[in-house]
LOROLUM-253614 format. One record per residue (C-alpha): residue number from 1; residue in three letters; y, z, x. Coordinates in nm, 2 decimals. Example, Ala and Ser with C-alpha at 12.3 -4.5 7.8 and 13.67 -1.06 7.14 Angstrom:
ATOM   num   residu       py       pz       px
ATOM     1      ALA    -0.45     0.78     1.23
ATOM     2      SER    -0.11     0.71     1.37
END
This chain:
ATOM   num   residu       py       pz       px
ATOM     1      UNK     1.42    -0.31    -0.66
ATOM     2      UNK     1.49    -0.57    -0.40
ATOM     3      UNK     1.50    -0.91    -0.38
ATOM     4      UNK     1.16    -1.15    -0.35
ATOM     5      UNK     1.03    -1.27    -0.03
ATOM     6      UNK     0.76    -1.50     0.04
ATOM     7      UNK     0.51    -1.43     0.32
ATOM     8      UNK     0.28    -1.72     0.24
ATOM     9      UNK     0.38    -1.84     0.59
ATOM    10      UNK     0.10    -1.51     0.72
ATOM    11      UNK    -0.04    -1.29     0.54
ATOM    12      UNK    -0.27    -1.01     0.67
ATOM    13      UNK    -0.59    -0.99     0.81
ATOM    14      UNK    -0.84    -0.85     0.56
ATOM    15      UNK    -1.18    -0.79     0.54
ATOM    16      UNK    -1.43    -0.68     0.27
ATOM    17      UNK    -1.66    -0.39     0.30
ATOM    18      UNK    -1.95    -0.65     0.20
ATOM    19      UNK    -1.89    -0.88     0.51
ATOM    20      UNK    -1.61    -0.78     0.75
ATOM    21      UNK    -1.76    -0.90     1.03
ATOM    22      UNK    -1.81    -1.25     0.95
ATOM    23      UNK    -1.42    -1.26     0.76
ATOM    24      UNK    -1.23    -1.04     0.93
ATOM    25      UNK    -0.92    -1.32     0.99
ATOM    26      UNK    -0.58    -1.45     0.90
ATOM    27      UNK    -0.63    -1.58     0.54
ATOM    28      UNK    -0.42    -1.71     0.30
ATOM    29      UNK    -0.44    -1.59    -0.08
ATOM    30      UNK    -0.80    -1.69    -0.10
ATOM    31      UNK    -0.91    -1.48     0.05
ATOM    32      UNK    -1.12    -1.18    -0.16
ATOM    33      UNK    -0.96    -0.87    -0.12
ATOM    34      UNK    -0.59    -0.95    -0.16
ATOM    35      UNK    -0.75    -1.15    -0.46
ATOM    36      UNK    -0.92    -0.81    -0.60
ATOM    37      UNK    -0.58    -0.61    -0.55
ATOM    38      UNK    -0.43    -0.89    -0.74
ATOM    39      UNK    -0.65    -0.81    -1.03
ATOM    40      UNK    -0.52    -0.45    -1.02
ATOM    41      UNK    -0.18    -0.54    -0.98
ATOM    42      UNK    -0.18    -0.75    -1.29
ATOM    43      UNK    -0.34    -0.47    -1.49
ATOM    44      UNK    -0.09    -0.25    -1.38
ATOM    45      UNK     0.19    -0.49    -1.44
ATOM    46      UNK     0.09    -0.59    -1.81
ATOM    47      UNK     0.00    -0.22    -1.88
ATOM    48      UNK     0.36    -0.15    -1.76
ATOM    49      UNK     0.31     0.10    -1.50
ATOM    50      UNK     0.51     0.12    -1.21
ATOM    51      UNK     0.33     0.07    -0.89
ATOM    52      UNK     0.45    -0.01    -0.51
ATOM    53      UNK     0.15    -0.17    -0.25
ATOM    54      UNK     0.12     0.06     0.05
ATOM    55      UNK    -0.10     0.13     0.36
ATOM    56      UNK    -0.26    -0.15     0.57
ATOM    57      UNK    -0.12    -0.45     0.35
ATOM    58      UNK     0.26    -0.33     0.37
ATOM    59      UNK     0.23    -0.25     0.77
ATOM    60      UNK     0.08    -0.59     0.84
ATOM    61      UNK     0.34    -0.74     0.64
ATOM    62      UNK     0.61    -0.55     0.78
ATOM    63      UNK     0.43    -0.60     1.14
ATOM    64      UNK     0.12    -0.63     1.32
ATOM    65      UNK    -0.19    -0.74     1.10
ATOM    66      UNK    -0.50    -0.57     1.14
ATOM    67      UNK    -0.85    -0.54     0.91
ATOM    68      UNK    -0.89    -0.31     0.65
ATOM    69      UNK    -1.16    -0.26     0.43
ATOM    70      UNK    -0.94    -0.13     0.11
ATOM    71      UNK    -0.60    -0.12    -0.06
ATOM    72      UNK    -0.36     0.14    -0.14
ATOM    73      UNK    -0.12     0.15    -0.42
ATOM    74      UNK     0.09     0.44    -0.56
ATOM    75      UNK     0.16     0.41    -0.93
ATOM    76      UNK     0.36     0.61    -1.15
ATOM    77      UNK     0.01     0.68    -1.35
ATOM    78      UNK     0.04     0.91    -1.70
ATOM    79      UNK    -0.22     1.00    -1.93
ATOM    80      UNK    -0.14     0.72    -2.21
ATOM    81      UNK    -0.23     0.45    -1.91
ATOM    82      UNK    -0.60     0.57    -1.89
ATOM    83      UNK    -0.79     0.40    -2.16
ATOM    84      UNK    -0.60     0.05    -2.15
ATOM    85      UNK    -0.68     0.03    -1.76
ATOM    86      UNK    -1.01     0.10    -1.78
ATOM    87      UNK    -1.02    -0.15    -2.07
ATOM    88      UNK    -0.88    -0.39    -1.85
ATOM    89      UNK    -1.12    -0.39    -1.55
ATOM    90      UNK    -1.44    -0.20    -1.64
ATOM    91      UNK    -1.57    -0.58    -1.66
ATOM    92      UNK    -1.52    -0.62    -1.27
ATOM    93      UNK    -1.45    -0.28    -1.19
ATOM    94      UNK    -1.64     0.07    -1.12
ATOM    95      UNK    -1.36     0.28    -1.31
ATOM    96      UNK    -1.42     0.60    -1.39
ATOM    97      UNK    -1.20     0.75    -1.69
ATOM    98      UNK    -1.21     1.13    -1.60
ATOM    99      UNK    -1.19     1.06    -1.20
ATOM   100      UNK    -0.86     0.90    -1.31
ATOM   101      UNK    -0.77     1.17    -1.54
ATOM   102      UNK    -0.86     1.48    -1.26
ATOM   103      UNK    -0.62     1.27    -1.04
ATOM   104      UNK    -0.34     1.25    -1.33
ATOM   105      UNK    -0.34     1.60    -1.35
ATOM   106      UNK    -0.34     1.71    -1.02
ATOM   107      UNK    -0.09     1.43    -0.86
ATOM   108      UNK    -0.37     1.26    -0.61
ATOM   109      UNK    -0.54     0.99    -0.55
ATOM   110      UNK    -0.84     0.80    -0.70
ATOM   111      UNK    -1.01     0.53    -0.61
ATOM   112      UNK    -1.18     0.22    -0.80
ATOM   113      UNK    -1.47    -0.04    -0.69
ATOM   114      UNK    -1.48    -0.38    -0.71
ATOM   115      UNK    -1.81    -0.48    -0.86
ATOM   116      UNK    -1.86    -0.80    -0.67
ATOM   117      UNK    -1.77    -0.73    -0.32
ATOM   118      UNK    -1.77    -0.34    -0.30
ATOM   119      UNK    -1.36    -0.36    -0.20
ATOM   120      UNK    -1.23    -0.04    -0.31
ATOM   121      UNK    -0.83     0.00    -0.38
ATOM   122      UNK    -0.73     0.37    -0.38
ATOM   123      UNK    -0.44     0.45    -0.61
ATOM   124      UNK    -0.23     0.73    -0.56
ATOM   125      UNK    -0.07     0.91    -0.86
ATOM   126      UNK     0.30     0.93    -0.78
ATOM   127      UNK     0.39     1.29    -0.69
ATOM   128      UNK     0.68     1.49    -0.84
ATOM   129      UNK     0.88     1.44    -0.54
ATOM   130      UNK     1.21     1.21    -0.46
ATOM   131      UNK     1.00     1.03    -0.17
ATOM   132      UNK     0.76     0.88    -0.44
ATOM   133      UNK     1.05     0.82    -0.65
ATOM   134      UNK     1.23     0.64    -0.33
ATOM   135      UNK     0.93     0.42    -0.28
ATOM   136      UNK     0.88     0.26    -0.60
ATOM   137      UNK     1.26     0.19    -0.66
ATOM   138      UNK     1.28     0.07    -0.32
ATOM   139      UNK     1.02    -0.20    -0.37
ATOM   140      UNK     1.05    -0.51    -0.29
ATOM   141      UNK     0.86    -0.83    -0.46
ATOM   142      UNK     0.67    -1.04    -0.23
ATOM   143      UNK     0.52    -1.42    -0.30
ATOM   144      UNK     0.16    -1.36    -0.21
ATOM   145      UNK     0.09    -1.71    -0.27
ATOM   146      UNK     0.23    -2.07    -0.17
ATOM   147      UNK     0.33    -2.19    -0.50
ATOM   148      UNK     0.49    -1.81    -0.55
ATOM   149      UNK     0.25    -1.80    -0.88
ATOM   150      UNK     0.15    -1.40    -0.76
ATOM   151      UNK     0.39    -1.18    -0.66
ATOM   152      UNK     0.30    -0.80    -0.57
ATOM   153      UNK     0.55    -0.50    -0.51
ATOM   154      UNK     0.51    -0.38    -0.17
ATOM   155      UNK     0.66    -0.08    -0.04
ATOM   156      UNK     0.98    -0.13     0.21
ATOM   157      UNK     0.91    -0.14     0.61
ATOM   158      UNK     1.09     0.21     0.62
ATOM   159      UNK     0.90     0.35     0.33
ATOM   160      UNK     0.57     0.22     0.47
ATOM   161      UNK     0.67     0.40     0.85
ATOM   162      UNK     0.75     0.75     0.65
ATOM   163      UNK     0.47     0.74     0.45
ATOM   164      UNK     0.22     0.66     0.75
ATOM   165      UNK     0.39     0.92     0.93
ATOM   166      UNK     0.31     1.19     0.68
ATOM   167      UNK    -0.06     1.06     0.66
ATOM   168      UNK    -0.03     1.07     1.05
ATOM   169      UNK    -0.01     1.44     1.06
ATOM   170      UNK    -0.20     1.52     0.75
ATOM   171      UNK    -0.50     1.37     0.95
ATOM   172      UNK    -0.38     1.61     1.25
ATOM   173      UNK    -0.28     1.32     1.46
ATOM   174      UNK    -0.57     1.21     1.57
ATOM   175      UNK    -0.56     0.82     1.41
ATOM   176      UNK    -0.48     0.54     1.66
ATOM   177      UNK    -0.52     0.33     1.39
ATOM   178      UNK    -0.24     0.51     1.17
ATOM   179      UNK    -0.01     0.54     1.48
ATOM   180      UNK    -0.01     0.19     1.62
ATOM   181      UNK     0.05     0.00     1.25
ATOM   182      UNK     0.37     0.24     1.23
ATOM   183      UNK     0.51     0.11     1.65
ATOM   184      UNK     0.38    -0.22     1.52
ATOM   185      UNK     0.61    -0.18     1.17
ATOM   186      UNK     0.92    -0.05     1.40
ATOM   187      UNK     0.88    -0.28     1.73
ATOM   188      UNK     0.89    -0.63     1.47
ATOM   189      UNK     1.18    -0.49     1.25
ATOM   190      UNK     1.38    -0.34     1.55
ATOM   191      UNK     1.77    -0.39     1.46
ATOM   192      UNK     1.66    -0.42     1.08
ATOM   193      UNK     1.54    -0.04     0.97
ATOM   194      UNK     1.80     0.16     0.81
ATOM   195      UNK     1.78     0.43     1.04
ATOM   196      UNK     1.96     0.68     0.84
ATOM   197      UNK     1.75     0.67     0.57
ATOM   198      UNK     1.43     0.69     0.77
ATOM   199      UNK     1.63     0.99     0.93
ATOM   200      UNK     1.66     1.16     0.55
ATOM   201      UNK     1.28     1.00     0.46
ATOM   202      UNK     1.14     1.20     0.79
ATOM   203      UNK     1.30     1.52     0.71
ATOM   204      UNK     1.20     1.52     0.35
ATOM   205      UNK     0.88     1.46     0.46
ATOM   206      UNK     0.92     1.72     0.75
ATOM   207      UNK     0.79     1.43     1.00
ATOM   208      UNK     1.09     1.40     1.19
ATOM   209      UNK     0.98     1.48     1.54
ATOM   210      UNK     0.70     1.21     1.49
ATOM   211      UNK     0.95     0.97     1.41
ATOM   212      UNK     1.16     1.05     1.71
ATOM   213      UNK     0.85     1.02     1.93
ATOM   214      UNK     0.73     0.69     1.75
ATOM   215      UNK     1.10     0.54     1.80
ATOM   216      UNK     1.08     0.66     2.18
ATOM   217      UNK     0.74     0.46     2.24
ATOM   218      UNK     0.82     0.22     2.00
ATOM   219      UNK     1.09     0.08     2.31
END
């Protein structure tokens, strides 16, 4: 785990499902759906489940913001989790028990709905593989707010560049969306990555000539 950082200075642009148009800008804490991932984050936390913040959120905090109309999180999620996390949000959340337990057993992803705004944070059951491993110990805490009262665990710039990668081809790389949030992670942290482990990350991941070409256009 690394140290805390405080991004209360810009945060991402978000934007719920319910009203994007109208609120898709630069907002601070206030702002609905980094409050609804808070909520999950704080189940999470007090349920003791190990969790990093991934996708949209990490890339626009690692570099350029952009909207997006849900959250992802991987979380080291087990069987004994299930009933005290539904317990937890089922008052504000559409949580489905055996969506969650179908997800558990097969190592993917499910998804939850907030009630009130329809913002849906997809959580995705940490695989039996070192790169899930690598993201949640390589965490790092982030201040989401300005008094640093909610912090979150977001994944590391390199971890959020080698995960969109894979997602990049596993969507047959076809997602301008996917491609120019990882150039926009690598352009703003240029001299900061730690290029050999992005070199080991990409070959784990088998991604490596995508991370070549992203570096190459990246310049």
């Amino acid at each position: 785990m690394r140290r805390q950082k405080n991004f209360d200075a810009y945060l991402p642009i978000f934007c719920s499902a319910k009203n994007w148009q109208e609120r898709c800008t630069l907002t601070m804490l206030n702002d609905e759906p980094i409050q609804v991932t808070m909520q999950v984050v704080d189940a999470l936390e007090k349920i003791g489940i190990d969790y990093v913040i991934g996708g949209s959120l990490a890339s626009a905090l690692h570099g350029v913001a952009r909207a997006t109309m849900d959250s992802d999180i991987v979380a080291d999620f087990r069987e004994e989790h299930i009933a005290p996390f539904v317990e937890a949000l089922k008052s504000t959340f559409y949580v489905d028990d055996e969506m969650i337990r179908d997800a558990i057993r097969a190592h993917r992803s499910f998804n939850i709905i907030h009630l009130q705004t329809f913002f849906k944070v997809d959580i995705f059951v940490a695989k039996e593989r070192e790169f899930d491993r690598l993201q949640i110990a390589r965490r790092t805490s982030y201040a989401l707010s300005n008094d640093g009262s909610q912090n979150a665990y977001v994944a590391s710039a390199e971890d959020t560049i080698l995960a969109k990668l894979e997602w990049y081809r596993m969507g047959d790389e076809v997602s301008d969306r996917q491609w120019k949030d990882i150039l926009g992670v690598i352009k703003v942290q240029e001299g900061k990555l730690d290029m050999e482990y992005l070199q080991r990350g990409a070959n784990l991941l088998k991604v490596t000539d995508l991370l070549e070409r992203a570096l190459a256009q990246s310049k």
